[in-house]
Structures are given as structure tokens and as C-alpha cells.
C-alpha positions in Angstrom: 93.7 94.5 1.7 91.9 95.1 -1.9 89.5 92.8 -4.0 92.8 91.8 -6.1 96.2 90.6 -4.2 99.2 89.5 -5.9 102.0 87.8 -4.0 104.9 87.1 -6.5 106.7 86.2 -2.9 105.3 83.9 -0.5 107.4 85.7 2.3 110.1 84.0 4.3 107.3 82.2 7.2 106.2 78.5 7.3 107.8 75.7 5.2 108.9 76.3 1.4 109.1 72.7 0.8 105.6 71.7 1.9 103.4 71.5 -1.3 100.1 73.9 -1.5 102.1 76.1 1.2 100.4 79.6 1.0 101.5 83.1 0.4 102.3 84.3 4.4 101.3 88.0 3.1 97.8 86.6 3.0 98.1 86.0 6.9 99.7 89.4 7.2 97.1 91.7 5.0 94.4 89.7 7.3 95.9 90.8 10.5 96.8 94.6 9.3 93.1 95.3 7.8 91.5 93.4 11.0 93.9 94.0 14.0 92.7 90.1 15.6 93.5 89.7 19.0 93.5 86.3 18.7 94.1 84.7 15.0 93.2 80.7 14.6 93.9 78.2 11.6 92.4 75.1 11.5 94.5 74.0 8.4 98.2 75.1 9.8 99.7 73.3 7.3 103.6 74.1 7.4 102.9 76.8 9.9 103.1 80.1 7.7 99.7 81.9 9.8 101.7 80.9 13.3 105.0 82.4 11.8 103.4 85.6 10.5 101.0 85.4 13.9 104.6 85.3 15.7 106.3 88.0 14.2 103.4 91.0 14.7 102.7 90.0 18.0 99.3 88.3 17.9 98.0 85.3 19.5 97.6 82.1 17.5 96.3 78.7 17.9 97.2 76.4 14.9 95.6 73.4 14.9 95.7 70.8 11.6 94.7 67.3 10.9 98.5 65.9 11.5 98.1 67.4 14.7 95.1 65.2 15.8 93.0 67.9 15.0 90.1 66.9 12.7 87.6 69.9 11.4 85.1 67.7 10.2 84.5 65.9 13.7 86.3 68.1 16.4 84.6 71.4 17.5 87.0 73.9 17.3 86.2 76.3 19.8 86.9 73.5 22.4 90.4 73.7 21.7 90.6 77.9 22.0 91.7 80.1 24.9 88.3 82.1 23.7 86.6 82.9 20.4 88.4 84.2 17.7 88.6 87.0 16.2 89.8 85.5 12.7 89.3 81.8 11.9 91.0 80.9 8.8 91.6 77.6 6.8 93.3 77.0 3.7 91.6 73.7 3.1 93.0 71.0 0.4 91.2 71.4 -3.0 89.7 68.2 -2.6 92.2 65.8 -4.7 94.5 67.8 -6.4 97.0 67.2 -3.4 96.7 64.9 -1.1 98.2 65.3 2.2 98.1 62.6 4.9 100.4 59.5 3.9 102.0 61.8 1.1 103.1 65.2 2.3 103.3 64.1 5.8 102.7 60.4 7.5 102.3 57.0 6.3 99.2 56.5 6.1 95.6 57.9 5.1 93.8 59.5 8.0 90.4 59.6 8.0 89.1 63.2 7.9 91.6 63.8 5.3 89.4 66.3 3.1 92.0 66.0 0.1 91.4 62.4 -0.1 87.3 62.3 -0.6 86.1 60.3 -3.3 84.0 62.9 -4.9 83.5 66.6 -5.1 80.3 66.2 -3.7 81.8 64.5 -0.5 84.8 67.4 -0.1 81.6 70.4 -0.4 80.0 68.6 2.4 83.0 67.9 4.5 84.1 71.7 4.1 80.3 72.8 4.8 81.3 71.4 8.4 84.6 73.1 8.4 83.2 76.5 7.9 79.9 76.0 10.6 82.7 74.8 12.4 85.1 78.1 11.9 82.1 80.3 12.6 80.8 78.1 15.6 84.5 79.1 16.8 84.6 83.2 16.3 83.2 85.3 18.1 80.1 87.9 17.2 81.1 90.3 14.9 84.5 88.7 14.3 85.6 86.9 10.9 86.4 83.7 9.7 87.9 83.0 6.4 88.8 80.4 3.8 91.3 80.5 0.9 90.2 78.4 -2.1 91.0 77.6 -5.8 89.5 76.6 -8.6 89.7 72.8 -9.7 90.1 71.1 -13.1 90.6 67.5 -13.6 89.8 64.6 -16.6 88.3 68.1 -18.3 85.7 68.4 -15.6 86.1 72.1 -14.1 84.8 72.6 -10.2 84.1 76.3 -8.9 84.8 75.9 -5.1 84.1 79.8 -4.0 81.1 79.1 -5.9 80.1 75.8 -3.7 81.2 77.6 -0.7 79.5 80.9 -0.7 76.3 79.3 -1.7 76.2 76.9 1.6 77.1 79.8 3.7 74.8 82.6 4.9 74.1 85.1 2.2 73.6 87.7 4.7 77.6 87.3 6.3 79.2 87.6 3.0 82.0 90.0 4.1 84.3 90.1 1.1 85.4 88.1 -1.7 89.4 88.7 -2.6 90.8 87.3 -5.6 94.3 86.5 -5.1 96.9 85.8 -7.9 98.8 82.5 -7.9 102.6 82.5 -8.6 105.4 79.6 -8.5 103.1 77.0 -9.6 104.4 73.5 -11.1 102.4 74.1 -13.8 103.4 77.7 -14.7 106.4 75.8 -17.1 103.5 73.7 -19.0 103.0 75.0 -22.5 98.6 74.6 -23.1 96.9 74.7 -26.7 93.0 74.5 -27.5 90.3 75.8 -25.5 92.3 75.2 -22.3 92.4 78.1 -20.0 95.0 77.7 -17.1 94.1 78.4 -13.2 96.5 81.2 -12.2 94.1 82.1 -9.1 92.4 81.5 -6.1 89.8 83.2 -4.0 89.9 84.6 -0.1 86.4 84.5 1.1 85.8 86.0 4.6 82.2 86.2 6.6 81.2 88.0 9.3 79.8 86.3 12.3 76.3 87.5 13.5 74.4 86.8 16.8 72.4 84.7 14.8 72.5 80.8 16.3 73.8 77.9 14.1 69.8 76.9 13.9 68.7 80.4 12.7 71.5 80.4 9.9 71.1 76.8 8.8 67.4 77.4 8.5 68.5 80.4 6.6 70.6 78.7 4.0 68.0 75.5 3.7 65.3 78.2 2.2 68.1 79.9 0.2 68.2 76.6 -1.4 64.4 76.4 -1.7 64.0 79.7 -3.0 67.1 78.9 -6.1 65.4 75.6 -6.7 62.2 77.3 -7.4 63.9 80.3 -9.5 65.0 77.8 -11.4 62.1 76.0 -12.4 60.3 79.0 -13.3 62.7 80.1 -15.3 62.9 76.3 -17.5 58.8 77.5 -17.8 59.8 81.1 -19.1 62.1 79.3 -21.7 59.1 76.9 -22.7 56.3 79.2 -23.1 59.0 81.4 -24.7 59.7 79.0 -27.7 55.6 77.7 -27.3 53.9 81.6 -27.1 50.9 79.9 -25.7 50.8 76.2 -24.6 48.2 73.5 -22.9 49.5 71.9 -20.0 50.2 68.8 -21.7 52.2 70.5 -24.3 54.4 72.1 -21.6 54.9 69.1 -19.8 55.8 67.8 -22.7 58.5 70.5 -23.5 59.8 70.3 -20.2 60.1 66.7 -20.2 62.6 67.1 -23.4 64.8 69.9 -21.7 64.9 69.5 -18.0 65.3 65.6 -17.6 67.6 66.1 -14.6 65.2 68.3 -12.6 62.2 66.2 -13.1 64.1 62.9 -12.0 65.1 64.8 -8.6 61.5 65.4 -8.2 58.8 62.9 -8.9 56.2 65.7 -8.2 57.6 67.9 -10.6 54.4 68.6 -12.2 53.1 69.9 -9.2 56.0 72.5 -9.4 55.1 73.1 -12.6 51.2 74.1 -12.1 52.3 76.1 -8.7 54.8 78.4 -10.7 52.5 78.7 -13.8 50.1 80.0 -11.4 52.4 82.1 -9.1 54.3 84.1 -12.0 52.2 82.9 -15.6 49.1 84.0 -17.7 46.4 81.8 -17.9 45.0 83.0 -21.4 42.2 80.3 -21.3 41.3 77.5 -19.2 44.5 75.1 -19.3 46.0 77.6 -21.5 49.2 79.4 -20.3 52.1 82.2 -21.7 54.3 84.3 -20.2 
């Protein structure tokens, strides 16, 4: 396995037919670069990772929401033999397809992560499916998503981007970009500024001995310490177009440019005079620059 795959192929494992069916060599390069024991998906899908999983000899558990399995409210490693060694998912991509009463039943389920009703909903739904996933491998061993990009009414979402952020920094194992092929929109002719999606991302973690606490604790000040970045670096841009500036004038400033930030925060000015002080000069009294 490299940081670039390309499967023109998808292989001759799970069903053809079933729309957003993966590439079985993913499945294949995983269990050849990893040698699992015992490989889980928690998104089986048409049941390409159990076909592959099959075929080389390797235990599987596939377990999906058609199944009655739902990620977002049933532990997983309840419903293993043991740990895993590899927990995958190849998750929906929010609402580009949906799944439950379209691809398969006649009805909506609840849990179905492809029907959300925002982004925002599907990152904190999948948040759970990956705790979930790690929750269910065992120390040392990996678990692993597959996910795309997603464009629609012009509005672009990065996914891996959402994902690796809400994740451990510090069991960030590998990100593989993997080129897609046999899409229904490879036959679409595009003009302008668009720029089509012709790939999606294989992110894989690997568990510590760390507890679920320890790591959520971990990504909660992760969060702190970006929210902070950011604000000093709106400040750096003011006192950068300001050279030297009161306090009023920079509040001012940032009032003009960072409308969103302040309104998340109704003690933004606060912020403000702890970051001028931690990482600013104070040329004079109430007089700052960078």
C-alpha cells in the first residue's frame, strides 16, 4: 500500500449493482500491508470486505445498518468475537446517496448517516462511528475509514478534513489518496471554474492504550488550542494593516473582519487583550503592534 492507489477495477467481490460499492483491492492492500487476524466493517454495504476477507483466509464480521446494526447507537465491540485488528467503514458521504428506503428497504431508518439534514449533523454522527471503530480495535491495531469529497448547490465539503481534525492528532497512521474510476459522472462534460471529484481519501489510525476520556480530552484542547491560533492570527492581520493601534482601534478592525468569530463569543474582547498580551508588543500604554 502507497500514499496514491488507483483501482481502474473494482475486483470481482461484493455486489456490482449496489451504488457507492467500493474497490475490493482497497480491502485486499489493507489485509496484505497489515496481515489482520481478525478484519471488521461496520458499513458492509454489498459485502465486498467479507468476500475479499473470504477469499485470503481471514476472519470477518460485517455488520451494516440493514443488518440492524446501527454505528451511531450500538457499540461495536459488543458484537465481536474480540477486538479487531482492522476496523473499517466506508461510511455514506452524507446525502449524495442515500441508502435505507432507496438502495435497500422501504423505508428511512433512523441512524441512516446518508440521510442527515446537514453536514454538520453527518460530522457528528461519523465522530461516533470512528470512537466507536477505535472503542472496537484492539491496542496497537488500526481502524480505518474511506471517504470523499462532497460538492452540492456549489457548496464544497472536505470530509478527511472534518474527520482527521475530530480524531486524535497523535494516532494519525496514514492518509492514502485513492483514485476513483467508473463514476456516473465521468460521462458529464464541465465548463467554468468547476473542478470534478475523481478521488477519495483512506484514512487509517492507530489505536493507543490511551482511554476514550484521555483521547477525547485530547481532541477538546486540540480544538482550544486552533481556536486560539486563530484569533491571534485575525490580530497579526490587524496590527499588520494598523502598524500600531489603541485598543479601541483594533476592536474596531476586528469588528469589520471577523463578524463570525465575535458572535460565537460574546467575550471576544477578552480573547483579544489575552493574545495581545501573550504574543504582541505593547509600545505604550493601550498601544499595541506586532
Amino acid at each position: 500500500m502507497k500514499s496514491v492507489v488507483s483501482y481502474p477495477n473494482r475486483g470481482h467481490w461484493g455486489k456490482s449493482d449496489w451504488r457507492g460499492n467500493m474497490s475490493g483491492f482497497v480491502v485486499k492492500d489493507l489485509i496484505e500491508h497489515f496481515r489482520p487476524k481478525l478484519f471488521v466493517d461496520a458499513c458492509e454495504g454489498s459485502g465486498t470486505s467479507g468476500d475479499v476477507c473470504r477469499e485470503m483466509g481471514i476472519e470477518y464480521v460485517g455488520l451494516d445498518l440493514y443488518k440492524g446494526n446501527d454505528f451511531t447507537k450500538d457499540s461495536i465491540i459488543t458484537q465481536l468475537p474480540r477486538p479487531a485488528d482492522i476496523c473499517f467503514t466506508h461510511p455514506p458521504y452524507h446525502d449524495m446517496i442515500q441508502y435505507s428506503g432507496a438502495v435497500y428497504g422501504k423505508k428511512a431508518i433512523d441512524g441512516d448517516t446518508s440521510r442527515c439534514a446537514t453536514p454538520e449533523e453527518f460530522i457528528a454522527r461519523s465522530q461516533v462511528m470512528l470512537m466507536n471503530q477505535r472503542d472496537a480495535t484492539k491496542e496497537g491495531g488500526i481502524y480505518a475509514t474511506l471517504i470523499g469529497d462532497h460538492r452540492k448547490n456549489g457548496e464544497f465539503r472536505s470530509y478527511q478534513s472534518d474527520f482527521i481534525q475530530m480524531m486524535p492528532k497523535s494516532e494519525l497512521l496514514s492518509v492514502t489518496i485513492k483514485m476513483q474510476h467508473n463514476c456516473m459522472s465521468d460521462n458529464r462534460q464541465y465548463s467554468g471554474n468547476f473542478v470534478p471529484i475523481v478521488h477519495e481519501y483512506l484514512l487509517l489510525w492507530k489505536k493507543t492504550s490511551r482511554s476514550l476520556f484521555a483521547v477525547s480530552m485530547d481532541i477538546a484542547s486540540e480544538l482550544q488550542k486552533r481556536v486560539a491560533t486563530t484569533w491571534r492570527n485575525v490580530i497579526r492581520m490587524v496590527l499588520m494593516k494598523l502598524k500600531e493601534a489603541s485598543l479601541a482601534d483594533i476592536y474596531a478592525e476586528i469588528e469589520k473582519v471577523a463578524g463570525e468569530m465575535i458572535a460565537r463569543n460574546i467575550n471576544w474582547q477578552a480573547k483579544v487583550r489575552q493574545q495581545l498580551q501573550l504574543h504582541f508588543t505593547n509600545v505604550q500604554r493601550g498601544v499595541w503592534a506586532v
